[in-house]
VEXLUM-5252 format. One record per atom (N, C-alpha, C): atom name; z, x, y; residue in one letter. Coordinates in nm, 4 decimals, decimal comma. Layout:
<atoms>
> CA Z X Y A
...
</atoms>
This chain:
<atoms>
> N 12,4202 10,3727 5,5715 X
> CA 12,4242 10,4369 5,7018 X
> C 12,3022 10,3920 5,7828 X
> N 12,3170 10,3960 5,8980 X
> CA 12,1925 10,2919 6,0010 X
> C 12,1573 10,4496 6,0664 X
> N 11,9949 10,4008 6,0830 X
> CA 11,9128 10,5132 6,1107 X
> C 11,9760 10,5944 6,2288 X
> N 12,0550 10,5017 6,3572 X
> CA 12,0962 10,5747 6,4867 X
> C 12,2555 10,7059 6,4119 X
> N 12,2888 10,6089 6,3415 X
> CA 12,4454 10,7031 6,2687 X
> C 12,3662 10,8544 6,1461 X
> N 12,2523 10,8053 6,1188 X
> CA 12,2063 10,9440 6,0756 X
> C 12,1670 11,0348 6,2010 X
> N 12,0879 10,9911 6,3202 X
> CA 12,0568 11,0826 6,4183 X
> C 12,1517 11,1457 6,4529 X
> N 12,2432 11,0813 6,4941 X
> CA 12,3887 11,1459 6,5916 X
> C 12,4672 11,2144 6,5123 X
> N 12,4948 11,2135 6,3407 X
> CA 12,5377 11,2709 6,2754 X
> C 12,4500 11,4352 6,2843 X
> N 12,3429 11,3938 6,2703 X
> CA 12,2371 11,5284 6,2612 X
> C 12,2270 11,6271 6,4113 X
> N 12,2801 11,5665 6,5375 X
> CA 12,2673 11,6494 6,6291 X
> C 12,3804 11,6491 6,6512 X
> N 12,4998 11,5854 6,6063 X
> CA 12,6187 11,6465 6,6168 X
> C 12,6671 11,7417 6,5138 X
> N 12,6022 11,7683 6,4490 X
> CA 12,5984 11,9178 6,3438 X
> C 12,5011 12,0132 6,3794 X
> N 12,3724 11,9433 6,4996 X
> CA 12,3066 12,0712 6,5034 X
> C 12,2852 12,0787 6,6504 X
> N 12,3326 12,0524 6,7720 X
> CA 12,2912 12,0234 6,9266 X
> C 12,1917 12,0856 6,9591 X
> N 12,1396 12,2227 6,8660 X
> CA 11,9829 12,2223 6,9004 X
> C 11,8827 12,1327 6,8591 X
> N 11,8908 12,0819 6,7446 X
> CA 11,8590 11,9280 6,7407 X
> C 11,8213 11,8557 6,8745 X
> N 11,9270 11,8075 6,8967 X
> CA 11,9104 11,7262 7,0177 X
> C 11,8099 11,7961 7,1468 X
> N 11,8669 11,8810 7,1766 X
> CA 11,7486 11,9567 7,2702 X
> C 11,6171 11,9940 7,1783 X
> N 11,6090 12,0290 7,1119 X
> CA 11,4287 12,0234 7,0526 X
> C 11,3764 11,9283 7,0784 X
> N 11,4617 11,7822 7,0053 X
> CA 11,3859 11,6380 7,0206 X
> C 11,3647 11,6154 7,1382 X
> N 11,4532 11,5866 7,2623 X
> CA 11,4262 11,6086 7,3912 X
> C 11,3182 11,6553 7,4579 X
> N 11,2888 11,8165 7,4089 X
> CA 11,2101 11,8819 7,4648 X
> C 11,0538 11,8555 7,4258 X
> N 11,0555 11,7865 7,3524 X
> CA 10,9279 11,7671 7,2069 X
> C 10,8773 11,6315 7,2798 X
> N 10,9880 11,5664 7,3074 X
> CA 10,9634 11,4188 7,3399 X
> C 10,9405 11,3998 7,5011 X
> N 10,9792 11,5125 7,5562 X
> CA 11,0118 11,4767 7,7152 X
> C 11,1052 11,3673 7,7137 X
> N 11,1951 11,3981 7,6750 X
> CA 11,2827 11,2331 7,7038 X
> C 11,4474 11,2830 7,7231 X
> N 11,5564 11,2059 7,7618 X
> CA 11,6842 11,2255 7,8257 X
> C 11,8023 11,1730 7,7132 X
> N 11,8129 11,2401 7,6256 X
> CA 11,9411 11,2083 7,5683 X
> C 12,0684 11,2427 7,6070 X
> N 12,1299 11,0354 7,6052 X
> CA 12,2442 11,0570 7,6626 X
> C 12,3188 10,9969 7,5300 X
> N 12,4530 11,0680 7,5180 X
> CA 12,5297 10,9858 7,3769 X
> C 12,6852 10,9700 7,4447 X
> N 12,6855 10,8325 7,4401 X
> CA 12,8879 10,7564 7,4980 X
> C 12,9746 10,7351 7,3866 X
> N 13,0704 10,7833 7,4352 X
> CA 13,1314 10,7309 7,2846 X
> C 13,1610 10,5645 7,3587 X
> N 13,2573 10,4598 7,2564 X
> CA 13,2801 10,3407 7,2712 X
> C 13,3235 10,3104 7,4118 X
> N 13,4225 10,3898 7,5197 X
> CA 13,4777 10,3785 7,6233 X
> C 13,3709 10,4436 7,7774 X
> N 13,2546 10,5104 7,6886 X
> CA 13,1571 10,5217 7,8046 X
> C 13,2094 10,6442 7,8087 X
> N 13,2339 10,7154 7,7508 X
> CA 13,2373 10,8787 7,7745 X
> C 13,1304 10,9775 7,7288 X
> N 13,0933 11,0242 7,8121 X
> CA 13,0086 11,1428 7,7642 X
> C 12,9778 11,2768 7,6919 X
> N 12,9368 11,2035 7,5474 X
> CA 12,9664 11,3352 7,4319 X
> C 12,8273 11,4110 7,4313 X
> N 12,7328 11,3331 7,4879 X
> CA 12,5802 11,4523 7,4600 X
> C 12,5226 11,4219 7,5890 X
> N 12,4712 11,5122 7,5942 X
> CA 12,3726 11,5466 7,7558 X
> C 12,3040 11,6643 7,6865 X
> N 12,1645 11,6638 7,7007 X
> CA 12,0617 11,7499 7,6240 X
> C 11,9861 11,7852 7,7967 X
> N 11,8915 11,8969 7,7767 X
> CA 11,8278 11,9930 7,8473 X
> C 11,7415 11,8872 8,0150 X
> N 11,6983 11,7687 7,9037 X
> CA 11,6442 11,7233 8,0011 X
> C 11,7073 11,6359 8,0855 X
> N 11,8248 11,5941 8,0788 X
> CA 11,9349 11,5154 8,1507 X
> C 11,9366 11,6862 8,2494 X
> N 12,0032 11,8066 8,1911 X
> CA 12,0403 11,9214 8,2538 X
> C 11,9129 11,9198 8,4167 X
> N 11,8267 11,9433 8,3428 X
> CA 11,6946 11,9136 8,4413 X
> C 11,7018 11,8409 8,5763 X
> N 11,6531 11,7359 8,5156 X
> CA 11,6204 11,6114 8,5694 X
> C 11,7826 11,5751 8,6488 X
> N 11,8754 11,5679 8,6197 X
> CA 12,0215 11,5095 8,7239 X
> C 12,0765 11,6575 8,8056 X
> N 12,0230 11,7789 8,7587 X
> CA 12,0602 11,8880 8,8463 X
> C 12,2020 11,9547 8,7948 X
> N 12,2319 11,8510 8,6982 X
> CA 12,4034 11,8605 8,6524 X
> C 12,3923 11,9088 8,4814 X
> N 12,4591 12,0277 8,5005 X
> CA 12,5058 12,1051 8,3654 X
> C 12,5660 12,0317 8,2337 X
> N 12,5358 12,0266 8,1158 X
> CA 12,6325 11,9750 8,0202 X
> C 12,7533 11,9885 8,0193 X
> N 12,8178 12,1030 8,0563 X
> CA 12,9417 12,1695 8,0627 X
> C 13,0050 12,0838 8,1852 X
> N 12,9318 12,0757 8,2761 X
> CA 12,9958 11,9818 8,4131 X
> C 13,0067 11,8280 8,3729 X
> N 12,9854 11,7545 8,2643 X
> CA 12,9351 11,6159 8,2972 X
> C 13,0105 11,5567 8,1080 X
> N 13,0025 11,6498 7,9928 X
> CA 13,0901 11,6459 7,8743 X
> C 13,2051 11,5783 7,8652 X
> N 13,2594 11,4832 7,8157 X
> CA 13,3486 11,4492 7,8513 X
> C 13,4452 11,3727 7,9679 X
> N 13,3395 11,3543 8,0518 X
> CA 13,3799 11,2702 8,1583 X
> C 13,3157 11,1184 8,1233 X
> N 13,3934 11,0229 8,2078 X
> CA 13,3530 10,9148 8,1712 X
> C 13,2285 10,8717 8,2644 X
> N 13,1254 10,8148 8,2242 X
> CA 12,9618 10,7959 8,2803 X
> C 12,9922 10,7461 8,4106 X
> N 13,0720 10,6663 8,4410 X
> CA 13,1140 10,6096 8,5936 X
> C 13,2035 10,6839 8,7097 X
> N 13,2417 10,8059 8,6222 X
> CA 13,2879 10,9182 8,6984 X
> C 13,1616 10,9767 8,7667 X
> N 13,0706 11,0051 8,6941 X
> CA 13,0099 11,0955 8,6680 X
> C 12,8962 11,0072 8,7929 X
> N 12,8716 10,8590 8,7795 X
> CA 12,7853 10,8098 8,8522 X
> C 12,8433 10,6937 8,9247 X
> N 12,9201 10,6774 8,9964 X
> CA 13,0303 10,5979 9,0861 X
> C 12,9305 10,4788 9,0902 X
> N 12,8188 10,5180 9,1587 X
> CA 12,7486 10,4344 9,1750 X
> C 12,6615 10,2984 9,1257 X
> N 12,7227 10,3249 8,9569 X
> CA 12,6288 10,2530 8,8562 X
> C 12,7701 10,1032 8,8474 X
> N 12,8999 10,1537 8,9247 X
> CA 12,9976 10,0242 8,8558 X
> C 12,9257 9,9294 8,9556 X
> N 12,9794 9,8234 8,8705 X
> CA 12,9832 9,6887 8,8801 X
> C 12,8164 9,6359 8,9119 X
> N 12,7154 9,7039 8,8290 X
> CA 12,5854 9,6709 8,8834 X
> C 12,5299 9,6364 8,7702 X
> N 12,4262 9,5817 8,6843 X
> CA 12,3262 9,5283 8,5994 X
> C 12,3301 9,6716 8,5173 X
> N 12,3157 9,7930 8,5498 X
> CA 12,2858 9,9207 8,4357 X
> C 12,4206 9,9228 8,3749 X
> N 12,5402 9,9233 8,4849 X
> CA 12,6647 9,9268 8,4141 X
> C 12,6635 9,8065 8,2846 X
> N 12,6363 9,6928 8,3573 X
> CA 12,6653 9,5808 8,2150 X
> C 12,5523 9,6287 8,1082 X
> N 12,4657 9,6648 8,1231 X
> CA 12,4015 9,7029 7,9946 X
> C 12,3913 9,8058 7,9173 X
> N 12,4793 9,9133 7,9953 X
> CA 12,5767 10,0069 7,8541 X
> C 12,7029 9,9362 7,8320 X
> N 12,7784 9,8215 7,8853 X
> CA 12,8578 9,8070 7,7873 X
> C 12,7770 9,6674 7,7068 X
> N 12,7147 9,6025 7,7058 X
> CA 12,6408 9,5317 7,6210 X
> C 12,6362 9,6262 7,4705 X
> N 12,5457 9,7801 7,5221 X
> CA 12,5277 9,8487 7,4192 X
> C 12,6716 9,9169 7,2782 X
> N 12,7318 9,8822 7,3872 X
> CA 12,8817 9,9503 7,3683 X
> C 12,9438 9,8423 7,2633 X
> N 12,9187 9,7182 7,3188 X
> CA 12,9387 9,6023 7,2128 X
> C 12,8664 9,5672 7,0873 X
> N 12,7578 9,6342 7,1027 X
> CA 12,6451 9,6480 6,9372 X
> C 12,4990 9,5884 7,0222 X
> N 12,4861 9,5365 7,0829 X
> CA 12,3532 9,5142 7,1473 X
> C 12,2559 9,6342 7,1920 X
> N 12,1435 9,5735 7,1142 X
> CA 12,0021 9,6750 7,2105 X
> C 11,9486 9,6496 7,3658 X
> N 11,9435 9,7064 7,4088 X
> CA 11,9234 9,6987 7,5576 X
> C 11,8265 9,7493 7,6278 X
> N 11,7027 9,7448 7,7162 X
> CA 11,5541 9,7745 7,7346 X
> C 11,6315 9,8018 7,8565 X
> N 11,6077 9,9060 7,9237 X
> CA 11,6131 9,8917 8,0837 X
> C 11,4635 9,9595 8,1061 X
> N 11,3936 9,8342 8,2485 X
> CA 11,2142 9,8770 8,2329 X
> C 11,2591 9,9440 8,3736 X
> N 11,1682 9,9968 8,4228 X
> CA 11,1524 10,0798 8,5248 X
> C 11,1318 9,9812 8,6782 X
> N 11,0564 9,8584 8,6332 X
> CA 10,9768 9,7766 8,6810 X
> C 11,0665 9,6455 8,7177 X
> N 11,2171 9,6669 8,6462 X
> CA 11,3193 9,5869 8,6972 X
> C 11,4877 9,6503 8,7232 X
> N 11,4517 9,7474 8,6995 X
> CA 11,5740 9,8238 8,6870 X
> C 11,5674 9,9313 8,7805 X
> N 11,4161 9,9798 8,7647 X
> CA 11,3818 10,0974 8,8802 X
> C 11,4490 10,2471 8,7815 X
> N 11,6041 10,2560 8,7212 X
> CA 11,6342 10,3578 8,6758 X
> C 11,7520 10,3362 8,5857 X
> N 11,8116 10,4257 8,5025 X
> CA 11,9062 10,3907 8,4062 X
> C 12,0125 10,5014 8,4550 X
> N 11,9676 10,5901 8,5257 X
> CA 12,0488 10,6897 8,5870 X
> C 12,0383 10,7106 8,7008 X
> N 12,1080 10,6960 8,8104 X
> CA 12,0736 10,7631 8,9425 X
> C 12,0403 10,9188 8,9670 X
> N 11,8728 10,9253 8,9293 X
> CA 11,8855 11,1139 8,9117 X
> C 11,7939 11,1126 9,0424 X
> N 11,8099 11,2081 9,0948 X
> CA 11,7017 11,2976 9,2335 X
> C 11,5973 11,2275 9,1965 X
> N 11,4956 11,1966 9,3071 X
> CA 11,3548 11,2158 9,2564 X
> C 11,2785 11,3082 9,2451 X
> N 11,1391 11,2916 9,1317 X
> CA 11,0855 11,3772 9,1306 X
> C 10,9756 11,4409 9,1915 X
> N 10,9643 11,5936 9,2253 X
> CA 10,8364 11,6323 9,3082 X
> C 10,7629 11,5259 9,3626 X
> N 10,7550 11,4898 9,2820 X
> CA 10,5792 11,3893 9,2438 X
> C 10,6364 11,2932 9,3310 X
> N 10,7330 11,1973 9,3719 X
> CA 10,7641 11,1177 9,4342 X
> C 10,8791 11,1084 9,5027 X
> N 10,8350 11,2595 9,6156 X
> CA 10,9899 11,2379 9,7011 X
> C 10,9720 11,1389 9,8138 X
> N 10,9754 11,0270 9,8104 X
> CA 10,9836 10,9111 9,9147 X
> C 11,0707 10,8106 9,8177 X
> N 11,0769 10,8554 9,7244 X
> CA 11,1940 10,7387 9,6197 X
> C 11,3218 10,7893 9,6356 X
> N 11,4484 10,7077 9,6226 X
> CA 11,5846 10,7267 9,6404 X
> C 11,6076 10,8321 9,4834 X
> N 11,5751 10,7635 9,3613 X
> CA 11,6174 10,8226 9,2570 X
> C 11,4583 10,8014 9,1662 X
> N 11,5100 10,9028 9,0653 X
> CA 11,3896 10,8941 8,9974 X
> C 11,3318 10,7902 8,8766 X
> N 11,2320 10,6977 8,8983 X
> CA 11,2507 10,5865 8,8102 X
> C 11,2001 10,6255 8,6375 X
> N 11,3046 10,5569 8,6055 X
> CA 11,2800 10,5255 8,4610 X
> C 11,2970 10,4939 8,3326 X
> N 11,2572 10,4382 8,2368 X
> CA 11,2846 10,3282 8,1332 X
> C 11,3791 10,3899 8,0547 X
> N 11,4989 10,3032 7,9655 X
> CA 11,5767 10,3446 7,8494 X
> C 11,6037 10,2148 7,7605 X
> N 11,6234 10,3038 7,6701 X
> CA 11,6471 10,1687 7,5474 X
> C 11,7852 10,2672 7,5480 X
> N 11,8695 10,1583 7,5211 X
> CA 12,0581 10,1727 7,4934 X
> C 12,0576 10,1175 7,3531 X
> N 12,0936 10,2609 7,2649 X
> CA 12,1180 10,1688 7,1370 X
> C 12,2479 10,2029 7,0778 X
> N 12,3273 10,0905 7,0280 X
> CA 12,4619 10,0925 6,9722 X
> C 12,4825 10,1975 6,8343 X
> N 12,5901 10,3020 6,8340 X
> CA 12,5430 10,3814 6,7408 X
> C 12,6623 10,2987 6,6198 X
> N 12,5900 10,2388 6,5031 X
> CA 12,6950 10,2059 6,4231 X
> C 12,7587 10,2883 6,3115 X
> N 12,8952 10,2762 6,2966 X
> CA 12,9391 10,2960 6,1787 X
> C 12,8583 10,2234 6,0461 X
> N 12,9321 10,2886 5,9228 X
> CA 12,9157 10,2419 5,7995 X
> C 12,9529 10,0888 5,8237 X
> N 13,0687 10,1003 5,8448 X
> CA 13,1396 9,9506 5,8319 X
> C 13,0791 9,8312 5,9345 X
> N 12,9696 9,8830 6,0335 X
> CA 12,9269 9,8090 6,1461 X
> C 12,9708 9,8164 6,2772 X
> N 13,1078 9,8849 6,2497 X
> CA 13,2084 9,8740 6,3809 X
> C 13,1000 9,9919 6,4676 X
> N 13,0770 9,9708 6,6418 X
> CA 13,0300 10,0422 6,7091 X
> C 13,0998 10,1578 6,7842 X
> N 12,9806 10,2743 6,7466 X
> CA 13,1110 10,4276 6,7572 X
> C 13,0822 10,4516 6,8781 X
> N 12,9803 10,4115 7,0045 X
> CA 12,9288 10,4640 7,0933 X
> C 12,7833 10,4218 7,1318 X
> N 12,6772 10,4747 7,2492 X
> CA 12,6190 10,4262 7,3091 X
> C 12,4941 10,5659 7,2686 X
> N 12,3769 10,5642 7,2250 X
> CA 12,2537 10,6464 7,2243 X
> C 12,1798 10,5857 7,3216 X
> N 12,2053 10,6875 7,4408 X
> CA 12,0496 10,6330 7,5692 X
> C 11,9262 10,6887 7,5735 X
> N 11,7867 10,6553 7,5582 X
> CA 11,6783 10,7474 7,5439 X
> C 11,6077 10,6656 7,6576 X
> N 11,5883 10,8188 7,7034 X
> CA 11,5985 10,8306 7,9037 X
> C 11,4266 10,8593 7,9356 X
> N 11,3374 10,7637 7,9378 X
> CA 11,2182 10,8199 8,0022 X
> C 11,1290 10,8324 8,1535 X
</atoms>
């Protein structure tokens, strides 16, 4: 079992899990399954995008952010989606999510910042989905 298929196993048995780590880490967990759907959204996604877990579960990420098709963030969740690791820097990407900006910098469109996209594998290798860690 690969270290990302133990995480997601462990906060998909415990979703306070996922929000502790979040909260511990300051950081944005997002989890896709293979087709870009949205199975986890933790406290600080809730935060930071203004948008509820309950509102955003289950919808597909390009529903959810119209704005991300056909652009460089889109191709690099499905890169991730295909088994590839994926860096998005702040410094070329600007953001991995189109969220509000923050306090601290309302003269920005959205709020910038870095994610690594990592492919969550099965046993067998086959890729089950997309782990985004949102800083």
């Amino acid at each position: 079992m690969t270290h990302s298929r133990e995480f997601v196993t462990a906060i998909e048995q415990s979703p306070l899990l996922e929000h502790a780590i979040g909260d511990i880490l300051e950081i944005g967990i997002l989890r896709l399954d293979p087709d870009l759907v949205i199975r986890g959204w933790n406290r600080w996604l809730e935060k930071a995008s203004r948008r509820s877990a309950t509102d955003v579960l289950g919808r597909p990420l390009l529903d959810v952010f119209p704005n991300l098709c056909g652009t460089q963030i889109e191709a690099g969740f499905r890169r991730a989606a295909a088994g590839a690791t994926v860096v998005l820097s702040h410094r070329l990407h600007r953001y991995a999510l189109p969220l509000p900006p923050s306090p601290d910098s309302p003269d920005s469109q959205f709020m910038q910042q870095s994610a690594r996209l990592l492919p969550l594998l099965a046993d067998d290798g086959t890729v089950e989905g997309v782990l985004a860690l949102i800083e």
